[in-house]
Each structure stands twice: as structure tokens, then as C-alpha cells.
PASESE-850389 format. One record per residue (C-alpha): residue number from 1; residue in three letters; x, y, z. Coordinates in Angstrom, 1 decimal. Each point is the difference from the previous one (the first is absolute). Layout:
REM PASESE-850389
REC NUM ALA X Y Z
...
This chain:
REM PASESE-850389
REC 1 UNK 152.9 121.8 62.9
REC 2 UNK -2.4 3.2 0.0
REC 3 UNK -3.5 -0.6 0.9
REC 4 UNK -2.3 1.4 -2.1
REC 5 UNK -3.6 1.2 1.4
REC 6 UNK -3.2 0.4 -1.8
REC 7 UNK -1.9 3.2 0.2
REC 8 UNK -2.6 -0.3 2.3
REC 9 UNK -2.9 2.2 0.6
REC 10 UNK -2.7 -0.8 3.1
REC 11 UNK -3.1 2.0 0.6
REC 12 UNK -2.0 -1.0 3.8
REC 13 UNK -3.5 -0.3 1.4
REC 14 UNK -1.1 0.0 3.7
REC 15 UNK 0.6 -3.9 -0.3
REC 16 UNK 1.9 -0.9 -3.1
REC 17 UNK 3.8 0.7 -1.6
REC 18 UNK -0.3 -0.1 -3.6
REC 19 UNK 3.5 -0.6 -1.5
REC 20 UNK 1.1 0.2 -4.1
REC 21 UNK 3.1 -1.0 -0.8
REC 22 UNK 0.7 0.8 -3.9
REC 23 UNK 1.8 -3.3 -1.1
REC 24 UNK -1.7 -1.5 -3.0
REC 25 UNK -0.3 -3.8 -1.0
REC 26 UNK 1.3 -0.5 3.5
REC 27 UNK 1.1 -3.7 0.9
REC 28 UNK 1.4 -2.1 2.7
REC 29 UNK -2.2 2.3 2.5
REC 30 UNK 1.3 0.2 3.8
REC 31 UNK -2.2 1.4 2.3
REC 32 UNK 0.2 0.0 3.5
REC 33 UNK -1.0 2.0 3.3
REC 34 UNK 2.2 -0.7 3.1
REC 35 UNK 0.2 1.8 2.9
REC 36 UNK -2.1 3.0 -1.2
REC 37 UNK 2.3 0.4 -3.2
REC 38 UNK -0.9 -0.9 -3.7
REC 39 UNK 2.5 -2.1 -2.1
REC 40 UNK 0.0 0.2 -3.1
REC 41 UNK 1.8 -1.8 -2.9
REC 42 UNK -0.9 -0.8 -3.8
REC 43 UNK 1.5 -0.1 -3.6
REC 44 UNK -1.6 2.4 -2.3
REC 45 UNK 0.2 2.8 -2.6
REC 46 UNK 0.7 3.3 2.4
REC 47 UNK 1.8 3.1 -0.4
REC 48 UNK 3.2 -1.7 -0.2
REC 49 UNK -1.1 -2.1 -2.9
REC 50 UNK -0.6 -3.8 0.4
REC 51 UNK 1.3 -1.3 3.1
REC 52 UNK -0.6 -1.2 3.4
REC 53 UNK -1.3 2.5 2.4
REC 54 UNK -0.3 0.7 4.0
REC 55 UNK -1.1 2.3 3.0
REC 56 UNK -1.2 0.3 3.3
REC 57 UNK -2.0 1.8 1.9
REC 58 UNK -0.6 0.4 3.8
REC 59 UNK -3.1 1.5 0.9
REC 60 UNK -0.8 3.0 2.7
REC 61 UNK -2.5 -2.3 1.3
REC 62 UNK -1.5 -3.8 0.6
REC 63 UNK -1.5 -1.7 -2.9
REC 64 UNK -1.3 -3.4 -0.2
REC 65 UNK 2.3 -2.6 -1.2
REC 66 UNK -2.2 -0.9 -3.3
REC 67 UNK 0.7 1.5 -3.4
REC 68 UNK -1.8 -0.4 -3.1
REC 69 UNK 1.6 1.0 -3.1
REC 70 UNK -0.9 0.1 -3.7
REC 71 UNK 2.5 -0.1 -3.0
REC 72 UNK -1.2 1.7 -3.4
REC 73 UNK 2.2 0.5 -3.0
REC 74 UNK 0.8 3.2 1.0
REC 75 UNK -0.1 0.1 3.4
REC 76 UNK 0.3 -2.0 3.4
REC 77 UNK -3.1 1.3 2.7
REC 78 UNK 0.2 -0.7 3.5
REC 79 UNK -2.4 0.7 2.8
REC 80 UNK 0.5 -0.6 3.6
REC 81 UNK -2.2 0.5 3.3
REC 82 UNK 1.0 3.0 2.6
REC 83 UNK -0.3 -2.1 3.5
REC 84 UNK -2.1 3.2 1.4
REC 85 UNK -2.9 1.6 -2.2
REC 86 UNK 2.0 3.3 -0.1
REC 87 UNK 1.7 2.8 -2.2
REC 88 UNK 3.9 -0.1 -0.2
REC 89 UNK 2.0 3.4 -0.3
REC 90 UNK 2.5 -2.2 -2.3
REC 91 UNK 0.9 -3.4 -0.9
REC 92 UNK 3.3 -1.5 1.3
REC 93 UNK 1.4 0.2 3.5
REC 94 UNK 2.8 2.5 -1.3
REC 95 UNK -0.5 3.6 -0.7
REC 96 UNK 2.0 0.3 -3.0
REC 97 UNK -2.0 -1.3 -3.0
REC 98 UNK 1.7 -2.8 -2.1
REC 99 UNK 1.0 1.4 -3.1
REC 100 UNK -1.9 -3.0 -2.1
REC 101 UNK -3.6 1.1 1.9
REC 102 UNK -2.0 2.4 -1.0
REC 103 UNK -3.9 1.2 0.4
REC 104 UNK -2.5 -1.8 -2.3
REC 105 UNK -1.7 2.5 -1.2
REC 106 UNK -2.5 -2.1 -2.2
REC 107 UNK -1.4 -1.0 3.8
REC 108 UNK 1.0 3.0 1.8
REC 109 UNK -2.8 1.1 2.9
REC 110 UNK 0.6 1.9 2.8
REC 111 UNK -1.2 -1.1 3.6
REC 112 UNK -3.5 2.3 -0.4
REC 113 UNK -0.7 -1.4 -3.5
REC 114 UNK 1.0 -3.6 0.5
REC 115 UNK -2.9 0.5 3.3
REC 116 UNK -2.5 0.9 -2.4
REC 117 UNK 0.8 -2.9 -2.4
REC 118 UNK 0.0 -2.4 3.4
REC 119 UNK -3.2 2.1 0.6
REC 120 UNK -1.6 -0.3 -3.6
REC 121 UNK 1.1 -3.8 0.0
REC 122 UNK -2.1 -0.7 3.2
REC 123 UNK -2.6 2.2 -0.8
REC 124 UNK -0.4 -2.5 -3.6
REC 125 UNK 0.3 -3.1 1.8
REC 126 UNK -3.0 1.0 2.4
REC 127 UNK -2.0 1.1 -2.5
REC 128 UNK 0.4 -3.5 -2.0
REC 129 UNK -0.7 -1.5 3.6
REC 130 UNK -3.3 2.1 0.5
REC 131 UNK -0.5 -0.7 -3.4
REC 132 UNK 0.3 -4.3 0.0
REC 133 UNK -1.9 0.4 3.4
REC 134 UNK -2.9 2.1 -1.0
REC 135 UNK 0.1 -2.4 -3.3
REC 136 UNK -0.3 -2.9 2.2
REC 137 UNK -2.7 1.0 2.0
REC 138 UNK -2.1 1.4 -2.5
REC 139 UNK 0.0 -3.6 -2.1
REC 140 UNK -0.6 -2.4 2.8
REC 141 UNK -3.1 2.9 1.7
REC 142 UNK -0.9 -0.3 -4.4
REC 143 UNK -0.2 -4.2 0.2
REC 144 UNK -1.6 0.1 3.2
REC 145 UNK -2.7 2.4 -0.9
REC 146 UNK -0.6 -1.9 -3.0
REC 147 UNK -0.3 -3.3 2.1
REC 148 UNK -2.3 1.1 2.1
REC 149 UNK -1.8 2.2 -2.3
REC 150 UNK -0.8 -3.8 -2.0
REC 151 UNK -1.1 -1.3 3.1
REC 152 UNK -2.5 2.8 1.0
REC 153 UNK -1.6 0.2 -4.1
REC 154 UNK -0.1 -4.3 -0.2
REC 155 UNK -1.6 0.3 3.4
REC 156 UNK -2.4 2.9 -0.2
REC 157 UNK -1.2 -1.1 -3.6
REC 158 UNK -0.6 -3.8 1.4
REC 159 UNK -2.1 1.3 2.5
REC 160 UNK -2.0 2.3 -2.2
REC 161 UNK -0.8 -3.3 -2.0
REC 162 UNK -0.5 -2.7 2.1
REC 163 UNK -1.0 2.0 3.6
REC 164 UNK 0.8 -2.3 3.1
REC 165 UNK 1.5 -3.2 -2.0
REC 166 UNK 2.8 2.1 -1.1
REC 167 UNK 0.9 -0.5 3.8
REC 168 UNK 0.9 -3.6 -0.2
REC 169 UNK 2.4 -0.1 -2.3
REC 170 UNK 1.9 3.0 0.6
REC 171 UNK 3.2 -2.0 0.4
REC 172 UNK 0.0 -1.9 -2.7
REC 173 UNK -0.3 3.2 -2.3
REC 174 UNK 2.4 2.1 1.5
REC 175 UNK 2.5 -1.5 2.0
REC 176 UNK 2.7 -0.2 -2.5
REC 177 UNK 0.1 3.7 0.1
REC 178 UNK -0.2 0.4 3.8
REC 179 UNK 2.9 -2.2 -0.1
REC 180 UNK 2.1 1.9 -2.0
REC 181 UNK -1.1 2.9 1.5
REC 182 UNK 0.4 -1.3 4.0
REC 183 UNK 3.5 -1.2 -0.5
REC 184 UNK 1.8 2.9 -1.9
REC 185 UNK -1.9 2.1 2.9
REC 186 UNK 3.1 -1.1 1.6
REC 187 UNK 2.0 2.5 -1.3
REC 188 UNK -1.9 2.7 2.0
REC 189 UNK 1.9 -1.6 3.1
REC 190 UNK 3.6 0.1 -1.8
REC 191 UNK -0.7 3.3 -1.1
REC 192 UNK 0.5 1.8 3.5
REC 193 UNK 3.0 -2.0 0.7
REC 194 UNK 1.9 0.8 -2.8
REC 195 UNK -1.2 4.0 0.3
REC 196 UNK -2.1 0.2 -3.1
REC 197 UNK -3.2 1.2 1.4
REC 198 UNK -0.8 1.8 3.6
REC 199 UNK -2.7 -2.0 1.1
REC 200 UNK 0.8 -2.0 3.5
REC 201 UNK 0.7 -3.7 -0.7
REC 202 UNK -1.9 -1.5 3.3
REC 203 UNK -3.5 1.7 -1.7
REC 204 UNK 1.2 -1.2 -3.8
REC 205 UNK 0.9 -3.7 1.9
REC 206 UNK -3.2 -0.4 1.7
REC 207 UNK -2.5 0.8 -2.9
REC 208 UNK 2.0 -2.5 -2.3
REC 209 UNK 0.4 -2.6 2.2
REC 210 UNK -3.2 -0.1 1.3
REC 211 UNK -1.7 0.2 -4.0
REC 212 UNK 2.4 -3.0 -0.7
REC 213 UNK -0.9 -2.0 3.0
REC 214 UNK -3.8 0.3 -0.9
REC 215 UNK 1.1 -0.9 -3.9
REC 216 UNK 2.1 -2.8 0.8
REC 217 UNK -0.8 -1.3 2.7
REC 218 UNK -3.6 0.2 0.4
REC 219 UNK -1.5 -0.2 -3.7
REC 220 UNK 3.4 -1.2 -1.3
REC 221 UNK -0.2 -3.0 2.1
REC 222 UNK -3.3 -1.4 0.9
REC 223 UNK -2.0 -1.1 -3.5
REC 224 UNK -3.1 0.6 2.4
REC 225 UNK 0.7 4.0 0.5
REC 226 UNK 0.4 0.4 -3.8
REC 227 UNK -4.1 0.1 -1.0
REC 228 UNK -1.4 1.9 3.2
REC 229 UNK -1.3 4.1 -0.4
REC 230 UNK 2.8 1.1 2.3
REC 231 UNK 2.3 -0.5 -2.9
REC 232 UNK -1.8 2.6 -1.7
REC 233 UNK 0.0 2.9 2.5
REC 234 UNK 3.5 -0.5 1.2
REC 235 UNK 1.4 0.1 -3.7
REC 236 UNK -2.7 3.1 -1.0
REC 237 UNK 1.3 2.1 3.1
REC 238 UNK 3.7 -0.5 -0.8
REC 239 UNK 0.1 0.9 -3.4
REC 240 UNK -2.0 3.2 0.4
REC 241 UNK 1.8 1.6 2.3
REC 242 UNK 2.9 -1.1 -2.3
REC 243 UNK -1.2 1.6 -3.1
REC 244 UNK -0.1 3.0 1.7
REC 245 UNK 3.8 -0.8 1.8
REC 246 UNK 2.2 -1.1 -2.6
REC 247 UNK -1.0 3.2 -3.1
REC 248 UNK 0.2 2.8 3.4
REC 249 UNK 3.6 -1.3 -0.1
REC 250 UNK 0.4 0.0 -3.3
REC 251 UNK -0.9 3.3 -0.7
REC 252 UNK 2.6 0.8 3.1
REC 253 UNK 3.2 -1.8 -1.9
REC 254 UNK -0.4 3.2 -2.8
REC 255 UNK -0.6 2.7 2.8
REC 256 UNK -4.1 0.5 -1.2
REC 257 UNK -3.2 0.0 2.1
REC 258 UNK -3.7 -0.3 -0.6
REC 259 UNK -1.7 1.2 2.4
REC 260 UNK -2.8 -1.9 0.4
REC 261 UNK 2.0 -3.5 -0.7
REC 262 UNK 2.0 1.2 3.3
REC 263 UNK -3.4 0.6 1.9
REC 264 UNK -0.9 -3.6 -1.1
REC 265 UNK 3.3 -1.5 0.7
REC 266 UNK 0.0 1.3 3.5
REC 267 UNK -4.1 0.0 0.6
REC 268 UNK -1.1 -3.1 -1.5
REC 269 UNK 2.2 -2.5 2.5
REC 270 UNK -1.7 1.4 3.2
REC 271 UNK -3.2 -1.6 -0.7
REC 272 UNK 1.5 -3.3 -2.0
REC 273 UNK 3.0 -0.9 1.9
REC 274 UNK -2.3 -1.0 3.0
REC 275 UNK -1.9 -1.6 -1.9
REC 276 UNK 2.5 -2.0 -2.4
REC 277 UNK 1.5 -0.8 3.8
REC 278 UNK -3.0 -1.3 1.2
REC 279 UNK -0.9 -2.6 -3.1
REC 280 UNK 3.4 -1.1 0.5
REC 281 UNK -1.3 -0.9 3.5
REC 282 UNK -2.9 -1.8 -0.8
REC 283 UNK 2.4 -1.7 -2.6
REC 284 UNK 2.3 -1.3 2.7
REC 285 UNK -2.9 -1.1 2.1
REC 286 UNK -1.7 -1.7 -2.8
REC 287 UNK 3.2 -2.0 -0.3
REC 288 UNK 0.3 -1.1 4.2
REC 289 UNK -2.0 -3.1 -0.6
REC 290 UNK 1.4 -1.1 -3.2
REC 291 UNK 3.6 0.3 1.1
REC 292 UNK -1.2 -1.9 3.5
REC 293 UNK -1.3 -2.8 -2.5
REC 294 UNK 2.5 -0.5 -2.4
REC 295 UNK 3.0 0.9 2.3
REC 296 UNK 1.7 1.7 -2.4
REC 297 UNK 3.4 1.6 1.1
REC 298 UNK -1.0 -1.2 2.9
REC 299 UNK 2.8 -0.1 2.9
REC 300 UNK 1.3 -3.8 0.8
REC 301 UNK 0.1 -0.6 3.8
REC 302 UNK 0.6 -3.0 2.0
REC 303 UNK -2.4 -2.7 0.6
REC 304 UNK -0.3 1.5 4.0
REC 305 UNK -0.8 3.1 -0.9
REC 306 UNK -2.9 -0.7 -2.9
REC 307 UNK 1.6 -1.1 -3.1
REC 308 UNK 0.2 3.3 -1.3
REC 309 UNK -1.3 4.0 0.3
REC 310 UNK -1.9 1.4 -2.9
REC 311 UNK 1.0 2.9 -2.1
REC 312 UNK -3.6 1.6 0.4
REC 313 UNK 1.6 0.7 3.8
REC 314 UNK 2.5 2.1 -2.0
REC 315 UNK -2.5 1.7 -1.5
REC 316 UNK -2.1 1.2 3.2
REC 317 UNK 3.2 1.8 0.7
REC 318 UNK 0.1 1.4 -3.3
REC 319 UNK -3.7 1.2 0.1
REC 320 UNK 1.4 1.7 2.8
REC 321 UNK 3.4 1.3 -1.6
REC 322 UNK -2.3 1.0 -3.3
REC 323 UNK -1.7 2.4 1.9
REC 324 UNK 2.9 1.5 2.1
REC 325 UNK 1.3 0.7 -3.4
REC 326 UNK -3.0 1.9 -1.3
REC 327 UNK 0.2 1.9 3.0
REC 328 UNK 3.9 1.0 -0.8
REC 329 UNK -1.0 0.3 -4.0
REC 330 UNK -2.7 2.7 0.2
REC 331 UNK 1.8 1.8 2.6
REC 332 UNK 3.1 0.5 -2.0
REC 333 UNK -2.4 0.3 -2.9
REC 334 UNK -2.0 2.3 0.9
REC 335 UNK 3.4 2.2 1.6
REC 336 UNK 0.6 0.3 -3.9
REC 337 UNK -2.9 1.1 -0.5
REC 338 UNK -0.2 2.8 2.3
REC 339 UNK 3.9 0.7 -1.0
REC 340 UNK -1.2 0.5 -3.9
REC 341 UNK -3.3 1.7 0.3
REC 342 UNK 2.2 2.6 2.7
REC 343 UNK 2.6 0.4 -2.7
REC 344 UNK -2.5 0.5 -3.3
REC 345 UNK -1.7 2.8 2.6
REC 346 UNK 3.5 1.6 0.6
REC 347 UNK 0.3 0.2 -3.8
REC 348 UNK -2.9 1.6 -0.7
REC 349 UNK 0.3 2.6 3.3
């Protein structure tokens, strides 16, 4: 019995074989890839009229053994994956070209143009990269500067009214917010990890941990913390250096600079980082007798060795810690500094 082959046209890329065979309303599909050769077998409408058709094909080099295929009324389309990211001089092992294969020309490339489609395809899918990641960063420096922007107004504006007694209840009014704020803060430690940003992660780790540890844990935790003035300062100082942070980075996401918001952005912190550093100080020591009192978190111990060790012993060494990191964050901070007013001067040279 003869055995009747479809006409078969294939087309290649640096890793793909596209394959068409021309058998309409195909049935009954076979397809199969052993030992580096395609079988294929299916009942169909080809040149030979409506009947069952086959062929094989061994190619010049490795593939990988999966196939995906797609059967249209007109048509059967079959891709496979070259085992090595490289241009073939033909398709099968064999020299001689099998009567039933022929070039697709609907697909056709040759091996400079089907580098500038690879080219052109990567190109596009780092530009939609840079563009989700500059999307990204723009919204969450946009919800942060809007956080701490509420902060800063509620706070200023309370103190413009009520002077001193808007001091004492400081928490209460604008907690919530610091909250929010504090804990998607976060995301400024992930962000180095995953590449998104170039800022280190140990400088990004310290500031957030050490905010959170003073939001938390100090004024978080202890009812008695919550009405003193340090509330106040430690909350003022933080959110204006942050509403000069968050837009400077903003504006960076869309490539645009205001001068004078970059001179804020990296002037303003050298005077109120010290600062915010030491109320968070005074906070912690504030709290040494109230966590020795109420031995919270405190550390169990056995009855021989006193019952149990306080967590204001903890924070001693923090104090310590707290200020070790200041001396590590205005160093590398100020390093940018110098590495952004040289550049701007380079510009303008």
C-alpha cells in the first residue's frame, strides 16, 4: 500500500522549529518525537484527497523531546524546541531534502533577521519590565508621600492651635497612619533583594527596623509611652525628612529633577536624622523603668538565677546598636551625597 505524505513546509528561529503540514480537518492525530525524529500520522483532507496521512523527519540536530501542535481546519501547526539556542544550515540529518518539505515562506527569516526579531523581542520585554518597575515604584514613593505628608499637615496644624498640649496626644491622632506607613516601609528592605532599586539593603534594614522597634515596641506597647512629648518629636522628625524622601523619588521613576527638591532631599537629613535618632533615644530610655516594672517581654529564667531578666536589658544594647547604626546611616548617606552633588557639577562642567 503507497504511503501518502502531506506537504510540509517549516520555517526556524534560534530556538524554535515551526512545522505546517497542509492536511485539513485532520483526525486521529499521531505525534510523536523519538530518538531525535518526528512521527507523524493523521487522517485528513491532503493533496491526495481524504485519507490517512504520514511522514517523518530526522533532524540535523538535538531537540527536546516535547511537541506542541495545533490543528485548524486547514492546517496542522507544530512547533518544537532546538536542544541548543542556535541557527541550523537545514532541517533533517540527510542532505537530500524530502520531496514533501519545503521552505515556509509565510515565516521565512534568515539567521541576521530572525537576531533582530530575538533582539526587538528582548528589547520589548525590558522595556515593559522598566516600565512595571518604574510603575511600581512611583505609586508606592506616591502613597508614602501622601502618608506622611497627612501626618506632617495633622501635626503641624495641631500645634499651631493648641501649642504644647498638642504634645500629649500625638499618638492617639496619628498613629493609624504611622502604622500603615511603618509596616509597608518594609518594602524598602525587599526592594534591594529582588534588584528593584540600588540602594544597599543593610542601610534600608537598619532605618526600618529601628523606626518599627520604636513604633511597636516602645509606644506600641506600653499604654504609659503613648501620652508623653517624645511622641511628638520622634513622629515630627520622621515624617519631614520623609516628605522631602518619598516625592525626590518620585520625580526620579519619570527621569525629572527639581533642583532645589534634590538639595532638600539630600540637605535637610544632615541636621534631622541626628536628631530624629536622638528622640528615639530618649524614647527608649523613657521606657527602661516601665518595662523593668511591668516585665513585659521579659526573658523567663530559673528560680537560681532571679526569676527572670528584663527586656529593658535588651534595650541598653540597643541604645548602643541605635547609635552604631546612625554612625553607618549618615556615612553611607552622606557618600550619596557627595556622589550626586559631584555628578550634577560634572553636568554642568
Amino acid at each position: 500500500m503507497q504511503i501518502l505524505t502531506p506537504h510540509v513546509y517549516w520555517a526556524q528561529r534560534h530556538r524554535e522549529i515551526y512545522l505546517r503540514v497542509e492536511l485539513s480537518d485532520a483526525k486521529n492525530l499521531d505525534i510523536s518525537l523519538q530518538e531525535n525524529t518526528l512521527q507523524f500520522k493523521a487522517q485528513g483532507h491532503g493533496a491526495k484527497g481524504d485519507n490517512e496521512y504520514e511522514f517523518s523527519l530526522e533532524f540535523l540536530e538535538p531537540v527536546r523531546p516535547e511537541v506542541s501542535h495545533k490543528s485548524t481546519q486547514r492546517q496542522v501547526d507544530i512547533k518544537i524546541r532546538k536542544q541548543e539556542e542556535r541557527w541550523w544550515d537545514r532541517l533533517t540529518l540527510q542532505e537530500k531534502k524530502p520531496l514533501f518539505l519545503a521552505p515556509d515562506f509565510d515565516r521565512w527569516l534568515d539567521e541576521s533577521d530572525a537576531e533582530m526579531e530575538t533582539n526587538s523581542f528582548t528589547s520589548s520585554l525590558k522595556k515593559t519590565y522598566l516600565g512595571l518597575k518604574k510603575g511600581y515604584l512611583f505609586m508606592y514613593n506616591l502613597v508614602q508621600f501622601l502618608g506622611f505628608s497627612w501626618i506632617f499637615v495633622n501635626m503641624t496644624v495641631r500645634l499651631f492651635i493648641l501649642g504644647q498640649d498638642s504634645f500629649y496626644d500625638t499618638f492617639h491622632t496619628v498613629a493609624d497612619m504611622m502604622y500603615f506607613c511603618q509596616m509597608m516601609a518594609v518594602v524598602e528592605v525587599i526592594n534591594p533583594l529582588l534588584g528593584l532599586v540600588k540602594t544597599g539593603f543593610f542601610p534600608a534594614m537598619i532605618q526600618v527596623a529601628g523606626r518599627n522597634v520604636i513604633l511597636f515596641v516602645i509606644f506600641g506597647s506600653l499604654e504609659e509611652m503613648q501620652n508623653r512629648p517624645v511622641v511628638f518629636f520622634v513622629f515630627y522628625l520622621w515624617s519631614t525628612i520623609e516628605i522631602f524622601r518619598y516625592p525626590f523619588y518620585m520625580l526620579a521613576c519619570i527621569d525629572t529633577e527639581w533642583k532645589l527638591l534634590t538639595w532638600l532631599r539630600y540637605s535637610i537629613w544632615i541636621p534631622l536624622y541626628p536628631l530624629g535618632v536622638v528622640a528615639e533615644a530618649v524614647a527608649v530610655i523613657q521606657s527602661l523603668p516601665i518595662f523593668d516594672e511591668t516585665r513585659l517581654y521579659s526573658l523567663p529564667l530559673p528560680a537560681a538565677l532571679g526569676g527572670s531578666l528584663s527586656f529593658s536589658y535588651t534595650l541598653q544594647l540597643y541604645l548602643v546598636l541605635m547609635f552604631l547604626g546612625l554612625f553607618i546611616n549618615f556615612r553611607h548617606l552622606y557618600k550619596q551625597r557627595k556622589r550626586r552633588f559631584r555628578s550634577r557639577k560634572r553636568k554642568v562642567n
